[in-house]
N, C-alpha and C positions, 0 to 999 in steps of 0.2 A: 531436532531441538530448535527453536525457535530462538535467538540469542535477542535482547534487547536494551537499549541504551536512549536512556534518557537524559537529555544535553538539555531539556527545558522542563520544566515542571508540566504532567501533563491534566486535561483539565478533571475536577473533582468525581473520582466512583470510578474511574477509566485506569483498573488496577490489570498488572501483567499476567495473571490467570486469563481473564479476559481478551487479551491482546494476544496471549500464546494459542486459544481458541479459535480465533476468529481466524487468524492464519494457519492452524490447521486443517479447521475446518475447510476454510478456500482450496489447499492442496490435497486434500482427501478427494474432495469432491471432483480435481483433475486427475485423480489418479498420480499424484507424486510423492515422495517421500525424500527426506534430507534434510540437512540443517538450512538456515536460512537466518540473518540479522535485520527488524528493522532498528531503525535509530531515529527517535524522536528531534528535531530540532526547530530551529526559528529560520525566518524569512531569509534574512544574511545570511544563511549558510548554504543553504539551498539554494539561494540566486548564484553562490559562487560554484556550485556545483553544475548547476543547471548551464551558464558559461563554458565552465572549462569541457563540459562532457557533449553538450549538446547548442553551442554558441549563441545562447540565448540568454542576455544579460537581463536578468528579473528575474522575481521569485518565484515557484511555480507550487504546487500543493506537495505532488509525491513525485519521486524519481525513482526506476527500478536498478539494478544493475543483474542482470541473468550473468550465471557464472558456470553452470554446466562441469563442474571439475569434483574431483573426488578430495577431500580434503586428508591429507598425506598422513596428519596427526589420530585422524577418527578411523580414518576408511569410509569415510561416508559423504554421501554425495553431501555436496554444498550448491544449493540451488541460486542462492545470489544476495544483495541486498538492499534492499528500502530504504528510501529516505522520504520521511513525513515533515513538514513543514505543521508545527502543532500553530502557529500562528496566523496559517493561511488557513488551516482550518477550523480555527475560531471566527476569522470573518468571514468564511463561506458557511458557515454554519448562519451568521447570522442574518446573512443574505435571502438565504433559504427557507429562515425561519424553524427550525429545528434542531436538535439539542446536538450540541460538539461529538458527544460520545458516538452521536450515529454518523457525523460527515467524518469522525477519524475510521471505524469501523470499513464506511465506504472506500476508504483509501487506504486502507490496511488491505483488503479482497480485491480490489483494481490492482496495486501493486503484487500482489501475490499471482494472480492471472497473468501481470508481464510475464514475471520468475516463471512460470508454468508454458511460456511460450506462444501465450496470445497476446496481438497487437491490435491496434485501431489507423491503421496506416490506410486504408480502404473502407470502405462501405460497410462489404462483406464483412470483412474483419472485424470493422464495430458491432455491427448488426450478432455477430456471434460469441463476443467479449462482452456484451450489455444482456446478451440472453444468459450465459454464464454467472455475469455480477448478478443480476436479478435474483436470478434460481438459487441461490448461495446468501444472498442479503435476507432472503425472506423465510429461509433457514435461520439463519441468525434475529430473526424478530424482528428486519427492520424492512419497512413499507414504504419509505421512500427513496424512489431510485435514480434523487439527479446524479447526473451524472458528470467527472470533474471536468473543467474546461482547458484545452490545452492553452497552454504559456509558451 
């Protein structure tokens, strides 16, 4: 089950059918299963996250938290959770020139690939998390595949 929480308004036609797909789909495609939360929010939350978890004061797009535990109440694996900055990507959207629905998209399947165990710490590692996003973005209909910038 995909659990979701919305702390900001997200933007127009970008409903949780949708949002519970797109992160299925990403975990299908790695071969995972299990629950997993993301949680929609704004700039200020996410910079205080981004802080306390990884000492980087400013805001950044998405943040993963991989969790790897069974959760006691289900029995079911609890893969981790997501934090999207719906604000950050509204202005990378516009940076980009292309519709919010696809830069949240791209950062709903980035963050699901953390959860799933792929990082971009190396080369390699990008080189193989960017072949993953792609293969999976383009499953999902979408054709552009920038990619988020680290903060």
């Amino acid at each position: 089950m995909i659990h979701v929480t919305r702390k900001v308004p997200l933007p127009h036609g970008f409903l949780l059918p949708r949002i519970r797909q797109i992160a299925g789909a990403t975990f299908q495609a790695m071969g995972k299963s299990g629950d997993a939360s993301l949680v929609f929010t704004n700039d200020e939350e996410i910079q205080q996250l981004n802080k306390e978890y990884r000492n980087i004061d400013s805001p950044t797009d998405v943040l993963s938290f991989p969790s790897e535990e069974i959760d006691p109440q289900t029995d079911t694996w609890y893969l981790g959770d997501i934090i999207i900055s719906v604000e950050r990507a509204q202005s990378q959207s516009e940076l980009a020139k292309h519709p919010c629905i696809e830069e949240m998209t791209m950062l709903i399947v980035h963050g699901c690939l953390h959860l799933s165990g792929l990082d971009h710490s190396t080369a390699e590692e990008k080189n193989l998390m960017k072949s993953h996003q792609e293969t999976i973005l383009k499953s999902l209909g979408i054709t552009d595949f920038s990619w988020p910038e680290e903060n």
